[in-house]
C-alpha positions as a Markdown table, in Angstrom:
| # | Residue | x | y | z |
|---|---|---|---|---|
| 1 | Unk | -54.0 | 57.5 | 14.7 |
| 2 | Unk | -53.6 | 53.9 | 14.1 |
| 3 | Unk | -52.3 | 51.5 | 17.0 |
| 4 | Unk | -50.9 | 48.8 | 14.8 |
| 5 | Unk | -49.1 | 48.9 | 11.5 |
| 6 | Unk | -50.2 | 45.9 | 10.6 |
| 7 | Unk | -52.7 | 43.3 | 11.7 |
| 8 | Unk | -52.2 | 39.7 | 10.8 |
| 9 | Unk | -54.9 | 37.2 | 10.8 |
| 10 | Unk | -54.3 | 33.4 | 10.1 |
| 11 | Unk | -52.6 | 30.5 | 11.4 |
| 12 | Unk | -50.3 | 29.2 | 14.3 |
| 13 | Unk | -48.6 | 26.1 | 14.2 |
| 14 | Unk | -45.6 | 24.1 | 15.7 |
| 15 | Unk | -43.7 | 23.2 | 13.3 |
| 16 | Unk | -41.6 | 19.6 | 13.4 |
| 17 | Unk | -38.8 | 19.8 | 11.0 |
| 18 | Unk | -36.3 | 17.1 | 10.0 |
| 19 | Unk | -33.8 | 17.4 | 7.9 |
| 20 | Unk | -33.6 | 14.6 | 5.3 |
| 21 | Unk | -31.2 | 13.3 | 2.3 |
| 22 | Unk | -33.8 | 13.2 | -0.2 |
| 23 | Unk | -37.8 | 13.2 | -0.1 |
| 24 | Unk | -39.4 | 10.5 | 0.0 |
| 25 | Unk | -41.2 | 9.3 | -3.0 |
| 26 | Unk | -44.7 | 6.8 | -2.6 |
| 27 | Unk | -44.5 | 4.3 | -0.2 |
| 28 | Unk | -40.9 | 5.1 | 0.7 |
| 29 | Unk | -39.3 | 5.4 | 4.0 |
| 30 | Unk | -36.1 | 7.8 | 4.4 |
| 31 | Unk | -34.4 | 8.6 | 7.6 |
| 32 | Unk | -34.2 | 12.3 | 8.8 |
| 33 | Unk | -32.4 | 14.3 | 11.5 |
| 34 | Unk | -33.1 | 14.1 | 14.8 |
| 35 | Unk | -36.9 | 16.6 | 15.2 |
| 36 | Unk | -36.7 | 20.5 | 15.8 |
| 37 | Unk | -39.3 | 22.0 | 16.7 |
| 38 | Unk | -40.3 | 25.8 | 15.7 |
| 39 | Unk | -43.2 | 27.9 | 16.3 |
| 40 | Unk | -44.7 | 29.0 | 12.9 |
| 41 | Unk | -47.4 | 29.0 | 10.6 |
| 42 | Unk | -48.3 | 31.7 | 8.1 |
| 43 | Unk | -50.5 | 33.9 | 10.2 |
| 44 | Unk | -47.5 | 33.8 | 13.5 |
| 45 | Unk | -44.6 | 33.8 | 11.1 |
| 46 | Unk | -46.0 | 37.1 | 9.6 |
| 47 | Unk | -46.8 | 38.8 | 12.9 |
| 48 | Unk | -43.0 | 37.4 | 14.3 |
| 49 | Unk | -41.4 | 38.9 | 10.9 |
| 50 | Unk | -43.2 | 42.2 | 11.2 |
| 51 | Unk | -42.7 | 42.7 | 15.0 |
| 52 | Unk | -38.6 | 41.8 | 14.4 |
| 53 | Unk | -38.6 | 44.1 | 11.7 |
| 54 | Unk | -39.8 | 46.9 | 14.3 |
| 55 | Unk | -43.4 | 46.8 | 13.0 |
| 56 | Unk | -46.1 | 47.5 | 15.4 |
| 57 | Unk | -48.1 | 44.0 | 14.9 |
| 58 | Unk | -50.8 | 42.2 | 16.0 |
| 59 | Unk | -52.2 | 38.6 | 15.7 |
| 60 | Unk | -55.6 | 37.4 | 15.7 |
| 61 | Unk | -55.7 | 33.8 | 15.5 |
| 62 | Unk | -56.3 | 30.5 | 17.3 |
| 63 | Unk | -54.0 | 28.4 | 18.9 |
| 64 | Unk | -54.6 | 25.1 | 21.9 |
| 65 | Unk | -54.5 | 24.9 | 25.4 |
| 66 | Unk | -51.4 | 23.0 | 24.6 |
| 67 | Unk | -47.7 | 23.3 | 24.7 |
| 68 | Unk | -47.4 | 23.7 | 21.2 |
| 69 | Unk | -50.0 | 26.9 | 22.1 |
| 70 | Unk | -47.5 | 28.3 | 24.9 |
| 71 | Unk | -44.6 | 28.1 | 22.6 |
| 72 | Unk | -46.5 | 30.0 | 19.7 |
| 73 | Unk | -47.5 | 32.8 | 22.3 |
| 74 | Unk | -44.0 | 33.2 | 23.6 |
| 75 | Unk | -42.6 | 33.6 | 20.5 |
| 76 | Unk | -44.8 | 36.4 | 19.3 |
| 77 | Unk | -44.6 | 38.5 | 22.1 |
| 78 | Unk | -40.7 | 37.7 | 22.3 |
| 79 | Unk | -41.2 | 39.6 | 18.6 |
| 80 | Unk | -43.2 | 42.6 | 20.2 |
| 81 | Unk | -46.3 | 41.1 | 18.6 |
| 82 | Unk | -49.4 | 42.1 | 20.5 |
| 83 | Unk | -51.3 | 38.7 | 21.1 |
| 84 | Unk | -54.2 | 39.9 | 22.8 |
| 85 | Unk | -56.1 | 38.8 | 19.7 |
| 86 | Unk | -54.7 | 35.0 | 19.9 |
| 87 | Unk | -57.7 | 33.0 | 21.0 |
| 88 | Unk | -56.8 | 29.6 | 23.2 |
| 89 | Unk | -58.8 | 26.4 | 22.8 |
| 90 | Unk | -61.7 | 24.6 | 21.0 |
| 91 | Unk | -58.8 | 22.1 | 19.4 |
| 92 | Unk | -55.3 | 21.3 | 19.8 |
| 93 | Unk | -52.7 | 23.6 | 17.9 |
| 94 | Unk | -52.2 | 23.4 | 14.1 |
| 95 | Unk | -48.8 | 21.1 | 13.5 |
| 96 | Unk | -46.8 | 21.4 | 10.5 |
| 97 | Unk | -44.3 | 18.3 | 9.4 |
| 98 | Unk | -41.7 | 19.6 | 7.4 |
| 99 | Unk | -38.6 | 17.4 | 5.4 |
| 100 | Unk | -36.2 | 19.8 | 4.1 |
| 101 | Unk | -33.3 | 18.5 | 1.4 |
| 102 | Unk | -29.6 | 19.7 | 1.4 |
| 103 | Unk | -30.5 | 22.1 | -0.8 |
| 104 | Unk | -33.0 | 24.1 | 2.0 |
| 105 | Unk | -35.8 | 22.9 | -0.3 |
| 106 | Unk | -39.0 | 22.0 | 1.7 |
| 107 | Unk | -42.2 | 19.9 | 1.9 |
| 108 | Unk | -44.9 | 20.8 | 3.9 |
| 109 | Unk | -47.9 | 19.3 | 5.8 |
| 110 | Unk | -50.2 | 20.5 | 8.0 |
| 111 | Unk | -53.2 | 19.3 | 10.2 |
| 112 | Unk | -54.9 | 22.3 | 10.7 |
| 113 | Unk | -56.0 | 22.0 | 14.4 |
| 114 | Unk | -57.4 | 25.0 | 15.9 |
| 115 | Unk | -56.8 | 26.8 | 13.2 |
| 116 | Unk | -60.0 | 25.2 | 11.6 |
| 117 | Unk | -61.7 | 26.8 | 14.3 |
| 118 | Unk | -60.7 | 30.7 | 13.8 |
| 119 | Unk | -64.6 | 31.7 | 12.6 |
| 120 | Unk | -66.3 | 34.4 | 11.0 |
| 121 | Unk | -67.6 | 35.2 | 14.5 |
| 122 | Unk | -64.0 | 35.3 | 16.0 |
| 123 | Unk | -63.3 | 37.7 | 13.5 |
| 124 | Unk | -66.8 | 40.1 | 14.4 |
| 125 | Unk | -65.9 | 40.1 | 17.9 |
| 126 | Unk | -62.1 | 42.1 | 16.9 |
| 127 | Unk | -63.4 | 44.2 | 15.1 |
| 128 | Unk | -61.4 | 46.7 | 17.7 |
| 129 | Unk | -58.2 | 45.2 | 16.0 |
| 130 | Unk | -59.2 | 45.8 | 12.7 |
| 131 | Unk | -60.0 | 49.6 | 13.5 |
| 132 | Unk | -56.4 | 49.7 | 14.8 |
| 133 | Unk | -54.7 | 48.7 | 12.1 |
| 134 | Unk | -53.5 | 50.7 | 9.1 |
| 135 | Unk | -52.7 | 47.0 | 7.1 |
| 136 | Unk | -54.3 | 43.5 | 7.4 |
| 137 | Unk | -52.5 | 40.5 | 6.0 |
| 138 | Unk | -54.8 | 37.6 | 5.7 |
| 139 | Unk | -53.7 | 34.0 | 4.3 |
| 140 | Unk | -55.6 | 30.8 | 3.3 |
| 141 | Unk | -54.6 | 28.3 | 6.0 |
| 142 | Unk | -57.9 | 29.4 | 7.9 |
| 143 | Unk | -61.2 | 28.6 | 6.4 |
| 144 | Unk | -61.8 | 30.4 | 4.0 |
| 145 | Unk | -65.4 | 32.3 | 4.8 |
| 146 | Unk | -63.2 | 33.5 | 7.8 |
| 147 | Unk | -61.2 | 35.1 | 5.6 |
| 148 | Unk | -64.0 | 36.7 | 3.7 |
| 149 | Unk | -65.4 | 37.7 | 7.0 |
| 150 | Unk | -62.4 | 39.3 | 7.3 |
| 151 | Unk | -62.9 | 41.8 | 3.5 |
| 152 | Unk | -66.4 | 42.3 | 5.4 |
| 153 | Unk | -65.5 | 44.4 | 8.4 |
| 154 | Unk | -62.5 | 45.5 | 7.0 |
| 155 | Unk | -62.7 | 49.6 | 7.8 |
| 156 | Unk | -62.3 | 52.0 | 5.2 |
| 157 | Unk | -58.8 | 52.6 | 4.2 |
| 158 | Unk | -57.5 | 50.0 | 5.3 |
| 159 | Unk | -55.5 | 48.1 | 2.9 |
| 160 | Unk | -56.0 | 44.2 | 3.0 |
| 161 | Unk | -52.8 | 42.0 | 1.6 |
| 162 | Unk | -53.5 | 38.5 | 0.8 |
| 163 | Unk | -51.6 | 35.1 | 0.3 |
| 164 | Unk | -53.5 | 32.9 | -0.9 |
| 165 | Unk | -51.3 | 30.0 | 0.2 |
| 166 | Unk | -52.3 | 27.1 | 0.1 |
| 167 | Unk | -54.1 | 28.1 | -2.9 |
| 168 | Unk | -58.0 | 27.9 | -3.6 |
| 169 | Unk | -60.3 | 29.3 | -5.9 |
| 170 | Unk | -61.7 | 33.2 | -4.5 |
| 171 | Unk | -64.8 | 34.4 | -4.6 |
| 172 | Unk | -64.8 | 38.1 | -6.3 |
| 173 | Unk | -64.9 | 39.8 | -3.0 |
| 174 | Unk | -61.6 | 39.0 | -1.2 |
| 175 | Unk | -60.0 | 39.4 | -5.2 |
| 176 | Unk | -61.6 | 42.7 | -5.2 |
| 177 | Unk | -60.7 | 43.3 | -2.0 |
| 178 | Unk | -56.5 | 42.5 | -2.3 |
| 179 | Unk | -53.7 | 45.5 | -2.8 |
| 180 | Unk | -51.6 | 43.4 | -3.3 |
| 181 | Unk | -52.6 | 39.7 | -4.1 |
| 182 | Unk | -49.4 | 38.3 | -3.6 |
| 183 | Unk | -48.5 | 35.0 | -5.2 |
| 184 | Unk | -46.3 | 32.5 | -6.6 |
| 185 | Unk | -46.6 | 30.5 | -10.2 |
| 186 | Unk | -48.4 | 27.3 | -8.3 |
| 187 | Unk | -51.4 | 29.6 | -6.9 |
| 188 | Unk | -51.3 | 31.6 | -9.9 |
| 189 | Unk | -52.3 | 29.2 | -11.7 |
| 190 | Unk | -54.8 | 27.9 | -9.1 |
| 191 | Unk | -56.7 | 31.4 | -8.7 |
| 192 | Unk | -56.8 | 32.0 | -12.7 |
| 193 | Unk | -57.8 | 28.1 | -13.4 |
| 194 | Unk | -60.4 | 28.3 | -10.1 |
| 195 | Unk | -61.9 | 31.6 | -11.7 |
| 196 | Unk | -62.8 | 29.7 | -15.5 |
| 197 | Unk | -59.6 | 31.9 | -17.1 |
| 198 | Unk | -56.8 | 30.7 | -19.2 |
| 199 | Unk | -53.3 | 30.6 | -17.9 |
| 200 | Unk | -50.5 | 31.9 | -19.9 |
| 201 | Unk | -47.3 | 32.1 | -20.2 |
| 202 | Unk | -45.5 | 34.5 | -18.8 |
| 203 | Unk | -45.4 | 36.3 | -15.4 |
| 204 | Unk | -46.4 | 39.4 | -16.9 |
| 205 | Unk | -49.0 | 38.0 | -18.4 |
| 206 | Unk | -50.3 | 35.9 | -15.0 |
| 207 | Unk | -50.6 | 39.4 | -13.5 |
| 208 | Unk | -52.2 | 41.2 | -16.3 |
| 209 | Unk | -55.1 | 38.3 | -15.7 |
| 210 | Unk | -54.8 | 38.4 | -12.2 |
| 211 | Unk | -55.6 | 41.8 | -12.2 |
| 212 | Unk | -58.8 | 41.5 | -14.4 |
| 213 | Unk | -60.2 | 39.2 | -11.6 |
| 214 | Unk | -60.4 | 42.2 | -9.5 |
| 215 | Unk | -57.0 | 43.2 | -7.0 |
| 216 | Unk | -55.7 | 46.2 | -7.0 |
| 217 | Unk | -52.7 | 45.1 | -7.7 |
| 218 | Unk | -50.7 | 41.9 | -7.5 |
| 219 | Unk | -47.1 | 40.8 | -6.6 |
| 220 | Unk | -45.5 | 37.3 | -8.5 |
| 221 | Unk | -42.7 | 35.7 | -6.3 |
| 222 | Unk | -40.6 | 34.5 | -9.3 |
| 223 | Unk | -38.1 | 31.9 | -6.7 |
| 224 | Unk | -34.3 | 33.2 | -7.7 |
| 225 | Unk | -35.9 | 35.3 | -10.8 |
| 226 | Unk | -37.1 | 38.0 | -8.1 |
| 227 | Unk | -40.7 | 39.1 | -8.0 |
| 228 | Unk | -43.3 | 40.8 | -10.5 |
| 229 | Unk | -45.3 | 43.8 | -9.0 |
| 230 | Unk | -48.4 | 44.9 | -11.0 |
| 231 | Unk | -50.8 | 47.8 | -10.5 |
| 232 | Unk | -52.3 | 50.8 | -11.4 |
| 233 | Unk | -48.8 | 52.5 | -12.0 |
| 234 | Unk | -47.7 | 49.7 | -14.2 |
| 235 | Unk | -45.2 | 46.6 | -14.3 |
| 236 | Unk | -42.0 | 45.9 | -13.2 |
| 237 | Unk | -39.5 | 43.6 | -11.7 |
| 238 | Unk | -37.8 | 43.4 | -8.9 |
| 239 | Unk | -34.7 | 41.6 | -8.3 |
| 240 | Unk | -33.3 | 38.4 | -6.1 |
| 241 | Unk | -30.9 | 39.2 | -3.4 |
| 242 | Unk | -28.0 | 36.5 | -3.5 |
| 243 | Unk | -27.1 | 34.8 | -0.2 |
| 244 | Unk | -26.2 | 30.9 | 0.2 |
| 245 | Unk | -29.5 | 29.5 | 1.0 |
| 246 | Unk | -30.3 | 27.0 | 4.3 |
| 247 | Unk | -33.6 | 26.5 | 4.6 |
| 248 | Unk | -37.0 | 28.2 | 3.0 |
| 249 | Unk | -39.3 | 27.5 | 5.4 |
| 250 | Unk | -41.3 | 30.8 | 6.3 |
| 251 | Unk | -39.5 | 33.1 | 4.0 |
| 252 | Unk | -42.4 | 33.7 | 1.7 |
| 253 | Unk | -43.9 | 35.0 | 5.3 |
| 254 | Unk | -41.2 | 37.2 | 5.9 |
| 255 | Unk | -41.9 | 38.7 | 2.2 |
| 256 | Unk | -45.5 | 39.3 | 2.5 |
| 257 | Unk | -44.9 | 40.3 | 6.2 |
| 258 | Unk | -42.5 | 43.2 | 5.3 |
| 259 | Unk | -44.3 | 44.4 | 1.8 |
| 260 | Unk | -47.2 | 44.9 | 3.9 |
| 261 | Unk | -45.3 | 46.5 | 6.9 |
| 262 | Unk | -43.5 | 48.9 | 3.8 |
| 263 | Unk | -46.8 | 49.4 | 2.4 |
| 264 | Unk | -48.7 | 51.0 | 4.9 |
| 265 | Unk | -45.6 | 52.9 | 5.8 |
| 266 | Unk | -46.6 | 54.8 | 2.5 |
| 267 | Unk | -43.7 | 53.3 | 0.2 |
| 268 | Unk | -44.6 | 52.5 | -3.4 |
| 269 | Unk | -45.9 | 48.5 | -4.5 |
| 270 | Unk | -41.9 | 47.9 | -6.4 |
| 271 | Unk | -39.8 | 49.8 | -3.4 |
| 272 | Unk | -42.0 | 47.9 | -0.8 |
| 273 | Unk | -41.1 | 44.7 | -2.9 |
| 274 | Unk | -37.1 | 45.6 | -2.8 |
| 275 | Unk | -36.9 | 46.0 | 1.1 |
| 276 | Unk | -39.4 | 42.8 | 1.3 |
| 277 | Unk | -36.7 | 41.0 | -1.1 |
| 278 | Unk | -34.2 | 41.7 | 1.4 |
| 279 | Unk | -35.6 | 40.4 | 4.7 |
| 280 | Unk | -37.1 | 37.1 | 2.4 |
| 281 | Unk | -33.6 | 36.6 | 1.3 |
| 282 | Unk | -31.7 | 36.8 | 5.0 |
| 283 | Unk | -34.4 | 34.3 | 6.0 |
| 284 | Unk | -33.3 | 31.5 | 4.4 |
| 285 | Unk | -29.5 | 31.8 | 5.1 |
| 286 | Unk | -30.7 | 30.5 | 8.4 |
| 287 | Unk | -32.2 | 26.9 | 9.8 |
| 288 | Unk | -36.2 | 27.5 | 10.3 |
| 289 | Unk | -39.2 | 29.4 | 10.5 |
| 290 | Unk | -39.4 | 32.5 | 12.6 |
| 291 | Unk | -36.3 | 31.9 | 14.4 |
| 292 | Unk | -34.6 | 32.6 | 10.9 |
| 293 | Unk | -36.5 | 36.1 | 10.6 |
| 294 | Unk | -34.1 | 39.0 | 10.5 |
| 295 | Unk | -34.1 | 42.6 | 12.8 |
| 296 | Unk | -34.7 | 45.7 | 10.6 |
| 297 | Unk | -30.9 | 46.5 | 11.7 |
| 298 | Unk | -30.2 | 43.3 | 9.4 |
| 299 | Unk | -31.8 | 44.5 | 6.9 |
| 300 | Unk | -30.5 | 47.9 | 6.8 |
| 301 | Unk | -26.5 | 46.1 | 6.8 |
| 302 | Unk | -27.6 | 44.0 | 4.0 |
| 303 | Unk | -28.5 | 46.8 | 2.2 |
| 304 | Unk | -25.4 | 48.6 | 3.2 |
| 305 | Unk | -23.4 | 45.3 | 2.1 |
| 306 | Unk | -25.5 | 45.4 | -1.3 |
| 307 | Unk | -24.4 | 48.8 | -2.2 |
| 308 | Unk | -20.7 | 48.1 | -1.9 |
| 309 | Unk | -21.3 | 45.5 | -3.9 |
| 310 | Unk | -20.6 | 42.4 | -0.9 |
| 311 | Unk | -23.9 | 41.1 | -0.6 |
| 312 | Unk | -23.7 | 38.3 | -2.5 |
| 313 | Unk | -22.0 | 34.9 | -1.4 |
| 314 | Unk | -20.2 | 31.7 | -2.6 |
| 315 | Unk | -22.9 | 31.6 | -6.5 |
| 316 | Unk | -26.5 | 30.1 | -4.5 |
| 317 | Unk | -29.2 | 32.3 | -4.7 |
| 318 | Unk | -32.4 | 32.9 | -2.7 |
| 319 | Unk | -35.2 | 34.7 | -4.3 |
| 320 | Unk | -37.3 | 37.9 | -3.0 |
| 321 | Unk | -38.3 | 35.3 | -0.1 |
| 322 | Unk | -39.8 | 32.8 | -2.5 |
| 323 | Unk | -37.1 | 30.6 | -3.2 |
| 324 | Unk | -37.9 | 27.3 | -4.1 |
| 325 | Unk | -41.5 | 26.4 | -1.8 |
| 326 | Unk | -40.3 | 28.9 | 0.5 |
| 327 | Unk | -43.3 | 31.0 | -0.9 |
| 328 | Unk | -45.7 | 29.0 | 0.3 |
| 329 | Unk | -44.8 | 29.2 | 4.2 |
């Protein structure tokens, strides 16, 4: 009997948003919005989507003996996330400064903080929390031997999802280790290019290669095009939801949050990949991170609204949770 659905392990950050005309270009100054902010990061925003979803979730991470640390822990557990696995201290929390356009397009950049400082020996000493868990969802916004640490201890039968966001180059164990390796065409390209291959053309093709590195299978966030799932049952696509888009930030969490949630629930890669469309796309209809992440009770009217044919809105479209950079927080 597991305790937790899903175990996420990565980062915690504030994140500063300003909302802003245009981005700047090179040595250009543009005035912004008066500053929000959110808790987030892609390790919390996972764990917050999952426990609003009604996931049982847990966090291990690493946040400071800060504020910015206070507000991250409040937030989880506000979610139901069990933070018993958030460690405090060592550096101040990870900060994210985010512009987004009128068009809910964002840029992103982070100074990792204390998440730098989530270690292969942090991960050792929960192994409890790994044992626990049916599902662990692992990004790249923690040093990467952590998260190989992570493949390491990971129990048998436990299935490992990874986002490899921001993107890097992966050694043959985490690839081998992924089910799914969820991506967009930017780290794509970065894993395939990273491991010596060529990059083609087509989505279907990126996933066909991806899989020859080693996953299990692999998902392709495709922005307002939907997503590609790929495994050992074959190919298919799986369509945007449409909804008047706000703001991306996070919703590529809230996508890889509830596949992996849908997952170890025992649902199949492409119908784990609709519901996970669903929450990605109510996330950006709303301004921020976590605070944007829907209840499983949304999701179920939205899927209600979808089959009396209401769901969409006024002609713009959000992807499966990876519109725009959305994907990549």
């Amino acid at each position: 009997m597991h305790d937790y659905d899903l175990l996420v392990v990565g980062s915690a950050n504030a994140d500063l948003v300003t909302a802003v005309e245009r981005r700047p270009g090179a040595g250009e100054t543009v005035l912004g919005s008066d500053l929000a902010v959110h808790p987030g990061g892609k390790g919390a925003n996972q764990a917050v989507a999952a426990g609003r979803l009604g996931a049982r979730t847990a966090l291990l991470a690493r946040v400071g003996d800060d504020a910015y640390g206070r507000l991250l822990l409040d937030s989880g557990r506000a979610a139901g996330v069990d933070t018993v696995g958030v460690l405090v201290g060592g550096a101040p929390t990870g900060v994210a400064l985010i512009t987004v356009d009128p068009s809910g397009d964002n840029s992103i950049v982070v100074a990792p903080g204390a998440n730098s400082r989530l270690t292969p020996a942090d991960v050792r000493a929960a192994a409890s929390l790994f044992e626990a868990a049916r599902v662990v969802s692992v990004q790249l916004e923690i040093p990467l031997d952590t998260v190989a640490e992570v493949v390491r201890v990971l129990p048998a039968g436990t299935r490992l999802v990874l986002n490899p966001s921001p993107p890097a180059p992966l050694p043959g164990e985490v690839l081998a280790a992924c089910d799914p390796l969820v991506v967009n065409e930017h780290e794509a390209r970065v894993i395939l290019r990273g491991a010596g291959a060529d990059v083609p053309d087509t989505p279907e093709d990126w996933a066909r290669r991806l899989l020859a590195l080693g996953p299990r299978s692999v998902v392709v966030t495709l922005g307002g095009e939907g997503a590609l799932v790929a495994g050992p049952e074959g190919m298919a696509r799986v369509p945007s939801v449409k909804v008047d888009a706000v703001d991306t930030t996070g919703a590529g969490d809230a996508f890889t949050a509830a596949l992996a949630w849908r997952l170890g629930a025992g649902e199949d890669l492409e119908s784990a990949a609709r519901y996970a469309a669903k929450v990605g796309a109510l996330a950006v209809t709303r301004a921020g991170a976590q605070v944007s992440y829907p209840t499983g009770a949304e999701v179920a009217a939205l899927g209600d609204a979808a089959s009396s044919g209401t769901a969409s809105s006024s002609g713009a479209a959000s992807s499966s949770g990876a519109a725009s950079h959305g994907e990549t927080r």
